[in-house]
LOVO-556271 format. One record per residue: x, y, z of N, C-alpha, C, O in turn; residue in one letter. Coordinates in steps of 0.2 Angstrom, whole numbers, plus 5000, padded with zeros to 4 digits. Each point is the difference from the previous one (the first is absolute). Layout:
BEGIN
XYZXYZXYZXYZa
...
This chain:
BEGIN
502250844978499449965003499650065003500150025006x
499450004990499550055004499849995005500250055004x
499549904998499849975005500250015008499850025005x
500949964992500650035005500350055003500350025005x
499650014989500150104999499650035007500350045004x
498849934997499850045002499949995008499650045004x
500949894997500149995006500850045004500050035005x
500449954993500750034999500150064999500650025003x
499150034992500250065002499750035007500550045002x
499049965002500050035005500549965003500450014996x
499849965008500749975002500750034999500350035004x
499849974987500550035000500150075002500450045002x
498949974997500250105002500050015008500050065003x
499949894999500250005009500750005001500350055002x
500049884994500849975002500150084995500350045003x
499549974992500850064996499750055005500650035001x
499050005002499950055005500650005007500450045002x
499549874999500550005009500750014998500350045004x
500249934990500550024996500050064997500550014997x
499250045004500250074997499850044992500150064998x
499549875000500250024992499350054999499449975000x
500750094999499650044997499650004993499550044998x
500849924996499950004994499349975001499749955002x
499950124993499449975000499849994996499450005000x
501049974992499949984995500249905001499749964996x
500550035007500249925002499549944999500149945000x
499150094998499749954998500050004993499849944998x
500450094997500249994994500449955000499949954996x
500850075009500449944999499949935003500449955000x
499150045002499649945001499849944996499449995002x
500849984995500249954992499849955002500049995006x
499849964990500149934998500649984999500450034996x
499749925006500849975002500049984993499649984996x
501350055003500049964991500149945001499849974995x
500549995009500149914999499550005006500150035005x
499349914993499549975007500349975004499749995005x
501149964996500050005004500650045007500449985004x
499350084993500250065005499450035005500150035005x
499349964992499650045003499550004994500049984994x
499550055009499450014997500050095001499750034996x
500650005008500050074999500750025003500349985005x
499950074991500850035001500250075001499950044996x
500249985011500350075000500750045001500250015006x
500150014987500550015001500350065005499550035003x
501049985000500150015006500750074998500250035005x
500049974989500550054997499650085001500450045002x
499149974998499950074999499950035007499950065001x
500249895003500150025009500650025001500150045004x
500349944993500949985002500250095001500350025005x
499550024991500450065000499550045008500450035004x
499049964996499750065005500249935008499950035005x
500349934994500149945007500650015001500349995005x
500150024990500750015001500249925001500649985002x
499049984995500349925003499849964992499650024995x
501049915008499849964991499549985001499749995006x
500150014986499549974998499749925003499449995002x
501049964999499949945002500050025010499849965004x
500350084998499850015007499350025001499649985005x
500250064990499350035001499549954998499550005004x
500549964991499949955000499749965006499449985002x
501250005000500149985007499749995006499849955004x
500250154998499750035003499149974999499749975004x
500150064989499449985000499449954999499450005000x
501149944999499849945003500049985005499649955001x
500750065004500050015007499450045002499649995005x
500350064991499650085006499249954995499450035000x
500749924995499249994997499649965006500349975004x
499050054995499849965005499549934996499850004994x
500149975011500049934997499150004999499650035004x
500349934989499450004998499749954998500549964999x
498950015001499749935000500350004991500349954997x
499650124999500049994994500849994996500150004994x
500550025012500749994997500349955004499849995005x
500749984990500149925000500650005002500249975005x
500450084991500749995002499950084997499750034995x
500849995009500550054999500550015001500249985006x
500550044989500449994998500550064997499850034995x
500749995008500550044998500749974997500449975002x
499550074989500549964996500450074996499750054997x
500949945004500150054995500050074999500250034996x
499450015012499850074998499349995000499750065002x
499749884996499450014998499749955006500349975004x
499050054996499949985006499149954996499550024996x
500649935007499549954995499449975003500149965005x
499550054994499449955004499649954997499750024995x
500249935008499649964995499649975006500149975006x
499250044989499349975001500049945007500549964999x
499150035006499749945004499949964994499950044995x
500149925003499549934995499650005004499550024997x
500349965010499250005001499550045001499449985000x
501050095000499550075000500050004992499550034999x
500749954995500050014994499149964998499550014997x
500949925008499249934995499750035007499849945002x
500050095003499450045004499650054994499449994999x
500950054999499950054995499549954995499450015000x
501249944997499749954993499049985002499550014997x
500949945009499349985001499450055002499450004998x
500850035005499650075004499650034992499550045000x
500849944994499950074993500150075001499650044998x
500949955007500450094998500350004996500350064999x
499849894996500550024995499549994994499649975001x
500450054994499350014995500549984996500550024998x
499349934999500049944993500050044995500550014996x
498950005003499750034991499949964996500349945000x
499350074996499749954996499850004991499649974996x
501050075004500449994992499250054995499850004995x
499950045013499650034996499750085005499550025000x
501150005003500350055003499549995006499450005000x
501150015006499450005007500850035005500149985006x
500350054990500750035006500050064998500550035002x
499150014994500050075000499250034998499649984996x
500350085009499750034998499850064999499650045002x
501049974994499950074997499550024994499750054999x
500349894998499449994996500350044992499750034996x
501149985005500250024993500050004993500449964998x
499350064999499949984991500550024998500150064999x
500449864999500950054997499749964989499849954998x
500350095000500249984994500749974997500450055001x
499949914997500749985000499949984991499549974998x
500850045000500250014993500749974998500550025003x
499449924993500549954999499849964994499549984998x
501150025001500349964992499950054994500550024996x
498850005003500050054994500649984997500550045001x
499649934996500449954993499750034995499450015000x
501050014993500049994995499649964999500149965005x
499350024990499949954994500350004996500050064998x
500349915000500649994994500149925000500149974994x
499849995013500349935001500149985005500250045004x
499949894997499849955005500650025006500649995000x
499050015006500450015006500549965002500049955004x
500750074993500449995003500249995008499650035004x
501049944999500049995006500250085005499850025005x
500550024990500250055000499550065005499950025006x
499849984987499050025001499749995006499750045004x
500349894995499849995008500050015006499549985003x
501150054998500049995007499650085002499550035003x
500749994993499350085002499449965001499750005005x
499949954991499550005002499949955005499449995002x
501049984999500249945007499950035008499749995005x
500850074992500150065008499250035002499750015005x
500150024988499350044999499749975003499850035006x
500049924992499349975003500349985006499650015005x
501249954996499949995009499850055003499749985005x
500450084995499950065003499450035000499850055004x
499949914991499150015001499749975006499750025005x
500649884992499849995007500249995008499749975004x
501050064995500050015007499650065003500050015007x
499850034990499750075002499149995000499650045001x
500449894996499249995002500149965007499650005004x
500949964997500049945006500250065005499849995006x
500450074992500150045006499350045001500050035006x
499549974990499550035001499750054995499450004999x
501050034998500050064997499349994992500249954999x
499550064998499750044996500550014995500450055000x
499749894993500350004996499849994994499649964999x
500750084996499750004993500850004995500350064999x
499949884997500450004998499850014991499749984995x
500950065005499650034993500949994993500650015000x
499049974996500650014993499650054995499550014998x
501150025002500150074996500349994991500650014999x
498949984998500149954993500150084994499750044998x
501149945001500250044996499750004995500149944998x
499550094997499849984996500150054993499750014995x
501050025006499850054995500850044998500150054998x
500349885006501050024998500149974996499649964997x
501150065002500349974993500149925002500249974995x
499750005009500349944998499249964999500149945000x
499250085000499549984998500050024994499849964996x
500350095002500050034994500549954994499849974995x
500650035006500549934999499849964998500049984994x
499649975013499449954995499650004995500049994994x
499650065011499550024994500250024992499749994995x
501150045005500150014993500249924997499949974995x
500350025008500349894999499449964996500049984994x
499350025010499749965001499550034993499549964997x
500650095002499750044993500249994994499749994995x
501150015005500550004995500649954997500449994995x
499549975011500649944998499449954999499450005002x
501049944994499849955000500349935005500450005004x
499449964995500349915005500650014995500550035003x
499749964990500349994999500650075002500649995002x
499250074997500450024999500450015009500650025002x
499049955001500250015008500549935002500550005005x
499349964992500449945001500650024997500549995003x
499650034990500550024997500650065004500650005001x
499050025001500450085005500449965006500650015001x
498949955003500349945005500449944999500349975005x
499850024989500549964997499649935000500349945000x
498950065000499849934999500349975009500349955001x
499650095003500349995005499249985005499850035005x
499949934993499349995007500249975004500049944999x
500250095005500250005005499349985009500149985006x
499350054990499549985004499849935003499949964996x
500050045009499749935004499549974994499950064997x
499949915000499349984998499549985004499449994998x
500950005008499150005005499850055002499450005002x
500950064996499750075000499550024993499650054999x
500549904996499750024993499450035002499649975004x
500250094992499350045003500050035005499550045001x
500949975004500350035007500250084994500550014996x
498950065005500350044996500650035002500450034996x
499649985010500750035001500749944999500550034998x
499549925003500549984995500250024993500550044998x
498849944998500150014993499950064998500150014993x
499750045010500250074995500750045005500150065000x
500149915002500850015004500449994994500550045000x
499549924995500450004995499950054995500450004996x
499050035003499850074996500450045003500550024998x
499250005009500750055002500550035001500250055000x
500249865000500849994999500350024992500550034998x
498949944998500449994992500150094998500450024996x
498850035008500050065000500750025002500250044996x
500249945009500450065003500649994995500450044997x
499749885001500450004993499950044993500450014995x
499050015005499950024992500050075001499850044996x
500349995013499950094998500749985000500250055003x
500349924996500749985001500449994995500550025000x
499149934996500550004994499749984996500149944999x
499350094998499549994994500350084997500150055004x
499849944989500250054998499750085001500350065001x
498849904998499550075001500050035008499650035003x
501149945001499849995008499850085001499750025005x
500550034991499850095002499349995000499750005006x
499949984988499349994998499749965006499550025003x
500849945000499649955006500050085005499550035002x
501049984998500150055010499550044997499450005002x
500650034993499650064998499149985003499650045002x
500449904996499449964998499550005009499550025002x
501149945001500049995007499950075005499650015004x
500950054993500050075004499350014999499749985006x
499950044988499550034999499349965002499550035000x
500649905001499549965005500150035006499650055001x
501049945004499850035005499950085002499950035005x
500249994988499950085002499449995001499850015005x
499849974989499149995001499849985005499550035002x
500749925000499849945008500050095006499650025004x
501050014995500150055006499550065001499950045004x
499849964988499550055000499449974999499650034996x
500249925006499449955001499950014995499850054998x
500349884996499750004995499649954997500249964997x
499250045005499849935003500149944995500149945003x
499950064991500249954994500749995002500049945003x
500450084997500749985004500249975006500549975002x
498950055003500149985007499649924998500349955002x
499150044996499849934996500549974999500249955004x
500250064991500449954995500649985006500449955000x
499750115006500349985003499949945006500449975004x
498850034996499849975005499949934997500149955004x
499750034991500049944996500549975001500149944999x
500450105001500849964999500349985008500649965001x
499150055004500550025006499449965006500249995006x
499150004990499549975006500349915000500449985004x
499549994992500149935000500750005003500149985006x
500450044991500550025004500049995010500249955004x
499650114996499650015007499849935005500249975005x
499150034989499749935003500449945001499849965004x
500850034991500449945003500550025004500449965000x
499750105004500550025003499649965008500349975005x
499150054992499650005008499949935003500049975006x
499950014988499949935001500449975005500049975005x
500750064991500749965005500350015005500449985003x
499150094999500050045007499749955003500249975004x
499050034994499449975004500249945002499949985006x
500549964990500249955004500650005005500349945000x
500150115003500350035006499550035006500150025006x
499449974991499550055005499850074998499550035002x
500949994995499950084998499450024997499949974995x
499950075006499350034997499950105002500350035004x
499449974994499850094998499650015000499649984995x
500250085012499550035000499550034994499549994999x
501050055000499950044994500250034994500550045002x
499449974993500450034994500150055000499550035001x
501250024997499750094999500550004994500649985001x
499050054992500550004996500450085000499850045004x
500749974992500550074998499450034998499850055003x
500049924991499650064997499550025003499850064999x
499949925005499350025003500150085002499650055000x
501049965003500150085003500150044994499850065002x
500649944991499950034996499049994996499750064999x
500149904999499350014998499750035005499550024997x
500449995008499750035005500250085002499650045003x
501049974995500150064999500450035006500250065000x
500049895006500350015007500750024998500450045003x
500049944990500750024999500050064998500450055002x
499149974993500150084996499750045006500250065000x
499549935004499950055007500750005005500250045003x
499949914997500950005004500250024997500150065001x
500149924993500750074997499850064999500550044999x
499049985002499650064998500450045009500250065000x
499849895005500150015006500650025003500150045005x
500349914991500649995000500450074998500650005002x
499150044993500150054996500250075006500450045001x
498949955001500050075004500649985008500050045005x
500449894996500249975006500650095000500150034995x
500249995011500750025000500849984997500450044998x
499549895002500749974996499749974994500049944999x
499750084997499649994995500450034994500150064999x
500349894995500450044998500049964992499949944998x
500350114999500149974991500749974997500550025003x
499749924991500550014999500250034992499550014996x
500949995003500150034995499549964993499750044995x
500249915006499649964992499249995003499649954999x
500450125005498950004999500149965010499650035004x
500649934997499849945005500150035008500550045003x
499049934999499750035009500349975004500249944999x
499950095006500449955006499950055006500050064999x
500049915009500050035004500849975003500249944999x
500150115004500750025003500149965006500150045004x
499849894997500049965008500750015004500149985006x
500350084988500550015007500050045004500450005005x
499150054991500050045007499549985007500150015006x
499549954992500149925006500549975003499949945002x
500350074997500649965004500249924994500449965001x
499350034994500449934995500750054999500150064999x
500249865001500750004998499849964995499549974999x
501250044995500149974995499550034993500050064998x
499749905000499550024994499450035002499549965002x
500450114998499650045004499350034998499550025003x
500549974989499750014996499549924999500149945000x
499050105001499749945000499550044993499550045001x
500949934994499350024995499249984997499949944998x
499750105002499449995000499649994994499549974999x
501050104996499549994995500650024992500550044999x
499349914996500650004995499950074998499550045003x
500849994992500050044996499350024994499950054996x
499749885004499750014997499450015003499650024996x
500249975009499550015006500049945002500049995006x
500149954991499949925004500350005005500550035002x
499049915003500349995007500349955001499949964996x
500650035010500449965001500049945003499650005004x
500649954995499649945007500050035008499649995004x
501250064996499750005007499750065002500150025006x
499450024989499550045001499649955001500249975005x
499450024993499649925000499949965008499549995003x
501150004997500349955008499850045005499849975005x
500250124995499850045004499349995000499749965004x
500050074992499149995000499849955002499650005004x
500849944993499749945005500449995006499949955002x
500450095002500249995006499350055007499850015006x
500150024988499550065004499349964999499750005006x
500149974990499449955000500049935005499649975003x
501150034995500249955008499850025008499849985005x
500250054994500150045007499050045002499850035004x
500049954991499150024999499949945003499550005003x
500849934996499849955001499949945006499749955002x
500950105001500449955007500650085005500250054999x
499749905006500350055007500749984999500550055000x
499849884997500750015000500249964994499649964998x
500950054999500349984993500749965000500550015003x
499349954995500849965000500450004992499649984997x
500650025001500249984993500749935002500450005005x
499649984989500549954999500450034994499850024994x
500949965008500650034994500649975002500349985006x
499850024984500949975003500450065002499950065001x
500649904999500450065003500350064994500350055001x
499449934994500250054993499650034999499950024995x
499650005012499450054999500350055003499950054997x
500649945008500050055007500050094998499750045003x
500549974992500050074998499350014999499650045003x
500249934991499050034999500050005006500050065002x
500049895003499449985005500350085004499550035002x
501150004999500050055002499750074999499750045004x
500449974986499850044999499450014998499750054997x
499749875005499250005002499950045008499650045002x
500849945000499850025008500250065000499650035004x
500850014995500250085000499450034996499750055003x
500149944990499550024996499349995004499650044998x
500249925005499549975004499950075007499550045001x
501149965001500050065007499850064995499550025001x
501050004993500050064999499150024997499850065000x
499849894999499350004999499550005007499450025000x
501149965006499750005006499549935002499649985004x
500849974990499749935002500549955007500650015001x
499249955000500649965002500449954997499649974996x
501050025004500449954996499949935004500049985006x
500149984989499649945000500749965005500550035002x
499549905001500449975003500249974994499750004995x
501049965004500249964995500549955004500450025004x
499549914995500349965000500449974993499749964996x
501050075006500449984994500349924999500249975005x
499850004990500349944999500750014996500150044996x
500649905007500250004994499949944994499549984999x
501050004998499949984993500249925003500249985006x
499649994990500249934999500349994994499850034995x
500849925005500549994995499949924998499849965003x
500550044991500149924997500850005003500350055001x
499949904999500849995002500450044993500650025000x
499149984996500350034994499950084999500450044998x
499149975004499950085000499450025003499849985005x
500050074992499250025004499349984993500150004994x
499449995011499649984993499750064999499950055003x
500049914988499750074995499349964995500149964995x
499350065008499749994992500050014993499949974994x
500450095008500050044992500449944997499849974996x
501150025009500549944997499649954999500249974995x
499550005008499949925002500249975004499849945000x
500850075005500449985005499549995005500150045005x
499649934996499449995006499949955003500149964995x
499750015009499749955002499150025002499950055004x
499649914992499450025002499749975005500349955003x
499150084999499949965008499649954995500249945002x
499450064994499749954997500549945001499749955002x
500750044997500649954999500349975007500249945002x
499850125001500550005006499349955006500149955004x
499350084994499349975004500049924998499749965004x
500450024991499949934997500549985002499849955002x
501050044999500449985001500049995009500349965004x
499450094998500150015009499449935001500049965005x
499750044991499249935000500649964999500249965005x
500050044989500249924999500449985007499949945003x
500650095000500550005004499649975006500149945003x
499450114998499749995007499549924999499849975005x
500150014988499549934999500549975003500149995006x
500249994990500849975000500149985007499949945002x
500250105002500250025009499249955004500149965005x
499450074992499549975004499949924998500049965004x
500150034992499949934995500449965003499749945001x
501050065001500549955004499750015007500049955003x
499850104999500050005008499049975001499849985006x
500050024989499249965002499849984995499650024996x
500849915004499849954994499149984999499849974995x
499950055012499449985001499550044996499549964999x
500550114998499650055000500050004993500649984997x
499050034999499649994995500250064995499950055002x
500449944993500250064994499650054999500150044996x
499449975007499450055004500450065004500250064999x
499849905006500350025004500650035002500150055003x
500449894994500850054999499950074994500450055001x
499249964996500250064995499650065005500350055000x
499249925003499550065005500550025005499950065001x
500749895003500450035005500650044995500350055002x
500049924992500550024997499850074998500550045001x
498949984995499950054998499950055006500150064998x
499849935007500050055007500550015002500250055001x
500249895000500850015003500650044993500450045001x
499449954995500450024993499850095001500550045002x
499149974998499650064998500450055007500450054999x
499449935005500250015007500750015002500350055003x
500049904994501049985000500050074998500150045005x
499849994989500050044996500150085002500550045000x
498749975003499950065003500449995007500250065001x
500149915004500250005005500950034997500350055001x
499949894995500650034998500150075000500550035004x
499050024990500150065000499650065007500250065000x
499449915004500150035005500450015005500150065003x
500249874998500450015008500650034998500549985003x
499650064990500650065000499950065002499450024998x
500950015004499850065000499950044991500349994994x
499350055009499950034995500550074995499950024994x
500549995011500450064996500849965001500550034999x
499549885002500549974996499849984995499449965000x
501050054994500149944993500349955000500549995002x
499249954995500349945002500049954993499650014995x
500949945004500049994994499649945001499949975005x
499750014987499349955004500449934995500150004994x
500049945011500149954997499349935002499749985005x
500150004990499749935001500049965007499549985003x
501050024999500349945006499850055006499749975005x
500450094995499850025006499250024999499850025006x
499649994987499750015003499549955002499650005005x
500549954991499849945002500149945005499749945001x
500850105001499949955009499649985004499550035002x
500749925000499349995004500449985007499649965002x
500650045000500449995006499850065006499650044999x
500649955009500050055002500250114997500350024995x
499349995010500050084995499850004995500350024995x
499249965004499550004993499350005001499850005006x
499950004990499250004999499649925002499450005003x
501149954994499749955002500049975007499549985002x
501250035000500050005007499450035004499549975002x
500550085000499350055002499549954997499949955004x
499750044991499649964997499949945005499449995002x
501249974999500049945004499850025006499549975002x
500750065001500150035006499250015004499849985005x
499950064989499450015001499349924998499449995002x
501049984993499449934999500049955009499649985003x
501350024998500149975006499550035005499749955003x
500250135001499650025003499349985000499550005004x
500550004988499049954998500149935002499649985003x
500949994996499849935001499950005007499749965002x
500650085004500049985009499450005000499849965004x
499750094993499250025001499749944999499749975004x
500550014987499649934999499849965003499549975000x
501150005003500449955004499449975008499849955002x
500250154999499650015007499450004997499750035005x
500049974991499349984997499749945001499549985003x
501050004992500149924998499949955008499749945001x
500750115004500049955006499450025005500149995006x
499550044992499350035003500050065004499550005004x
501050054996500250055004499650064997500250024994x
499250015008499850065001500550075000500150055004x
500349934989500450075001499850064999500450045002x
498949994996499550075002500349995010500450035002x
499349945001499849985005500850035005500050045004x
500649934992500750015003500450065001500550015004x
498950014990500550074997499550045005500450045004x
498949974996499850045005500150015005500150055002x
500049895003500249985004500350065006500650034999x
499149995007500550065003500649995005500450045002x
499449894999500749995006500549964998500049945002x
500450084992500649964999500550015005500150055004x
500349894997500549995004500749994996500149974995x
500450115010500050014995501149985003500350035005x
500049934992500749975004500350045002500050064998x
500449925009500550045002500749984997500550035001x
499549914994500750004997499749984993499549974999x
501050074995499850004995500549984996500550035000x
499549924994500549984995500350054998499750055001x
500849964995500450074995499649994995499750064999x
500049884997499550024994499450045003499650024996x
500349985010499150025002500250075001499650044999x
501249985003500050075000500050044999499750055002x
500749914990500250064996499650024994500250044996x
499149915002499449995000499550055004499850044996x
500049965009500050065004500150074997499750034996x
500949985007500550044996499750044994499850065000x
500449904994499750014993499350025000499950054997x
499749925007499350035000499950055003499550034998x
500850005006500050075005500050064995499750044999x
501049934996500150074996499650014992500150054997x
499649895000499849994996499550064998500050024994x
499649995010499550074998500650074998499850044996x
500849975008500350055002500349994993499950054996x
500549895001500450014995499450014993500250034995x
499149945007499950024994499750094997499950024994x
500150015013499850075002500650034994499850034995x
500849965007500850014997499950004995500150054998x
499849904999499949974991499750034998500250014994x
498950045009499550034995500350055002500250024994x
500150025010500250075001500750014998500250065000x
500049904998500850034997500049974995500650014997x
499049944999500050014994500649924998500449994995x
499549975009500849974999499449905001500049975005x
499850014992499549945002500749935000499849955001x
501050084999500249944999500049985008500049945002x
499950095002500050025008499649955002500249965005x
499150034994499549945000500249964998499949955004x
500450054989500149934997500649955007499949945001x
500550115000500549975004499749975007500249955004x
499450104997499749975009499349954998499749975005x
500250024989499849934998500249965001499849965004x
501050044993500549944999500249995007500249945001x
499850115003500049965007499649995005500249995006x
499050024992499649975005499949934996500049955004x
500050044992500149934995500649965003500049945000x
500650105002500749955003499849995007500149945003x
499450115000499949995007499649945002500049965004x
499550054991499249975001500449904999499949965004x
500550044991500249915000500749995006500249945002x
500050115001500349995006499549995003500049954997x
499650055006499550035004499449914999499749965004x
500450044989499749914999500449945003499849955001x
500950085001500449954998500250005009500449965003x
499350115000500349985009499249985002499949965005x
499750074992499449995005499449954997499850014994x
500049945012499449954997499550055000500050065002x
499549904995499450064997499549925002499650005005x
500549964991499449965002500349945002500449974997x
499349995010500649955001499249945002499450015002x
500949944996499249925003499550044999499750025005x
500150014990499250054999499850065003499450024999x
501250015006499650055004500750054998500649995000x
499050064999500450104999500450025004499650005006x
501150044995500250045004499650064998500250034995x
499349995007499650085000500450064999500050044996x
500449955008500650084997500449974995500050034995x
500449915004500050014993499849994994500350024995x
499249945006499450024994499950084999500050034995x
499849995011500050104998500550014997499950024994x
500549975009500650064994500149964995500450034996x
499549905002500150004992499450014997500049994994x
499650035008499450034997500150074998499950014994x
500350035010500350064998500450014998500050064999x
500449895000500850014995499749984991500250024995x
499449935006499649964995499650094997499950004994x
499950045009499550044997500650064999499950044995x
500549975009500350064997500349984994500050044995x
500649895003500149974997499750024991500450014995x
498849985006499649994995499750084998499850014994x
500250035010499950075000500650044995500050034995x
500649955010500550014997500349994992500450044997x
499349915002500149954992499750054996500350024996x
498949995006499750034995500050085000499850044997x
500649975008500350065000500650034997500250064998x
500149885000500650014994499949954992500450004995x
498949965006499749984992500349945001500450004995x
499649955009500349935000499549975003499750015005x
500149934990499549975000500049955008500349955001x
499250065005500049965006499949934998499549995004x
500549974994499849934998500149965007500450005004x
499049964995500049985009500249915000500049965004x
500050044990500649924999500450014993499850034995x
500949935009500349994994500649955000500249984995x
């Protein structure tokens, strides 16, 4: 709790002064209590014990005794070695009403550095339809877009459209040279496709691609195929533009229905930047030309370039090759030029990757330095599994989001439809299709992201507490108190300006810890944009939403037509960070449901 940081540290550097303690690094160890109800700030008390010559749990002790007392510290507390402090509650909603605490407005007003980060995410294959797998890079991506617009920053979210690897090349050879019949036959007559996708092209030329990786496989002429395929992408790597076409016909529609299945999660993109662009323009043959005269600049036996990352310091595979033996360039030549054009465009770079990037993404950033560029940020993800194994396009083992989005609808119709017999089949698909959509993206947010998790039905589609729908509720219930006080003639402009709220000397546990939540809310979402982790948000969501219906359920708000003013305030302000929040993690705020 910031707020509290900057009342409390001159304090404590009194009380660790009158005890002895010289360490002048002590405000680092100054934390956020890991369980709230410990404290809202926590200072461990072990790194004194050697120069005090005393345990840990005395010095503690000692400096809850030597703290001096503050309008804005509520309880302090020696547990353990650690020494705890937690927040006044009415210096907290003094702050609230007062608007020392800044809201935001789901369209950055908490930062102004005025930063233009570019953040690059998903860049998927076209080959076929987004799997649940696929997803979550661009679930994570775009949350991390907008939580770094709600924090203020100057964002530009961009995908980076392979347009000129083997596994387009692939299609492109499928969609030239197979027939329906012969792809059905390779498939086993297996259509396996939804039929409410029919015309959805990335459904339907996924099965060109699959019948492809069968027939470089057991068709006789399968040499003649690879040969076939090599010499497209040779072409595509030396800008061939007839080939970079044939690749681009095969791989757009494609595209377009991938976006499509983004776009209804919310996801969208800034901008396009294709592979090939940096070879027709000439940026790759002047890098390798570059790369050439580097120091660790070295040949392998069959013609092929590489610079030496281990005299950088890479462990492991140290060799980053640039240029084959025939002069063609590599994708992660390519990746470079485009990480240097990145950097012409914006002050900070984020990338998204799985965890099965982590060596490129190193030996981009070492190759990056050794050019004198800076290496970009990366937030890695790991993998999502089927309970049976991990998904594969190329295989078929997938679960599509197209699928998984229609089914989370019917769930949530279903759900809405028993519980509001009243509401018009309008209306259940408009809240089911927001709850569904939302269920969805919340599930794959509030993990973190450098755990793997196996993804079942049951858990993504819950709608129970810790979900999306929950929050959802949470937030229509904080609309309806508004309405209510509409409805009963209350001038809520009028309430909310209002400067003399009064404000209680005794407070319910819902109104606290409510309170509480909202103190740290700006702090934790600071956390999420700078450390790259947005499940952190998602979580201090899930508990301003537990606070906010504690908080309905201790304190009247409207009683015979007339407002409690301070609590109408703060659920006003729970109600907007609530909604700021939503759209800061892509979950639709529906203000009834």
């Amino acid at each position: 709790m910031e707020i509290l940081r900057t009342v409390v540290e001159p304090l404590l550097t009194e009380a660790l002064k009158s005890i002895g303690v010289q360490n002048a690094h002590w405000k680092k160890m100054l934390v956020p209590s890991r369980e709230r109800d410990q404290g809202d700030l926590s200072l461990p008390c072990f790194p004194f014990a050697k120069q005090l010559g005393q345990a840990p749990d005395t010095i503690a002790e000692k400096i809850a005794q030597a703290l001096q007392s503050a309008p804005a510290i509520g309880e302090v507390n020696a547990v353990a070695g650690y020494l705890n402090i937690k927040a006044n509650p009415q210096w907290i909603a003094s702050k609230v009403i007062d608007g020392q605490i800044r809201i935001g407005d789901a369209r950055g007003n908490l930062s102004s550095n005025d930063r233009e980060v570019l953040i690059e995410h998903t860049s998927a294959n076209p080959n076929g339809p987004f799997h649940v797998g696929r997803a979550r890079n661009a679930i994570l991506g775009d949350t991390l877009v907008r939580l770094h617009r709600l924090y203020g920053n100057k964002v530009r979210a961009e995908y980076y459209v392979d347009d000129m690897g083997k596994q387009v090349a692939v299609l492109a050879w499928a969609l030239e040279n197979m027939t329906k019949s012969e792809v059905d036959s390779l498939l086993n007559n297996d259509d396996s496709n939804n039929p409410q996708w029919a015309g959805k092209a990335d459904h339907e030329r996924v099965r060109w691609y699959q019948a492809a990786q069968l027939a470089r496989q057991e068709r006789d002429d399968k040499q003649a195929i690879e040969d076939e395929i090599s010499r497209m992408v040779h072409a595509s790597e030396n800008g061939d533009q007839q080939v970079l076409q044939s690749f681009e016909s095969a791989y757009q529609p494609v595209l377009d229905g991938m976006l499509t299945t983004l776009e209804r999660l919310g996801i969208k993109f800034d901008t396009f930047t294709k592979e090939s662009k940096f070879v027709i323009n000439g940026d790759v043959a002047r890098l390798m030309e570059q790369f050439a005269g580097l120091e660790i600049h070295g040949t392998a036996d069959n013609g092929a370039q590489f610079l030496d990352l281990g005299a950088r310091g890479l462990k492991g595979k140290t060799e980053f090759f640039f240029r084959r033996g025939d002069g063609s360039s590599l994708y992660a030549t390519r990746d470079i030029a485009y990480h240097i054009w990145k950097w012409s465009q914006s002050d900070q770079l984020i990338n998204v990757l799985g965890e099965d990037h982590k060596l490129q993404a190193k030996q981009v950033g070492l190759t990056l330095k050794e050019l004198g560029q800076k290496a970009p940020q990366v937030m890695f993800y790991s993998f999502i599994k089927l309970p049976e194994g991990k998904m594969s396009t190329r295989k078929g083992n997938v679960v599509f989001m197209d699928d998984l989005l229609e089914e989370a609808k019917a769930q949530a119709a279903a759900v809405v439809a028993e519980l509001r017999p009243d509401y018009s089949a309008e209306q259940v698909l408009e809240i089911a299709e927001a709850a569904g959509t939302s269920a969805v993206r919340f599930n794959i947010i509030k993990v973190s992201p450098d755990k793997g998790f196996t993804f079942r039905w049951e858990e993504a589609l819950a709608f129970e507490g810790g979900s999306a729908p929950f929050v959802m509720y949470s937030h229509a219930r904080s609309c309806s108190i508004a309405k209510k006080c509409i409805d009963s003639g209350i001038d809520i402009d009028a309430v909310m300006s209002q400067d003399a709220i009064d404000i209680p000397s005794e407070m319910p546990v819902g109104l606290v810890e409510l309170l509480r939540s909202i103190a740290v809310h700006n702090d934790i979402l600071e956390k999420a944009v700078i450390d790259r982790r947005p499940h952190l948000f998602a979580n201090q969501l899930l508990h301003l939403s537990t606070a906010f219906n504690s908080f309905y359920r201790d304190c009247m708000i409207l009683n015979d037509g007339e407002v409690n003013k301070f609590n109408f305030r703060i659920s006003q302000t729970a109600r907007a960070l609530m909604r700021t929040a939503m759209e800061g993690l892509g979950l639709i705020p529906l203000e009834k449901m």
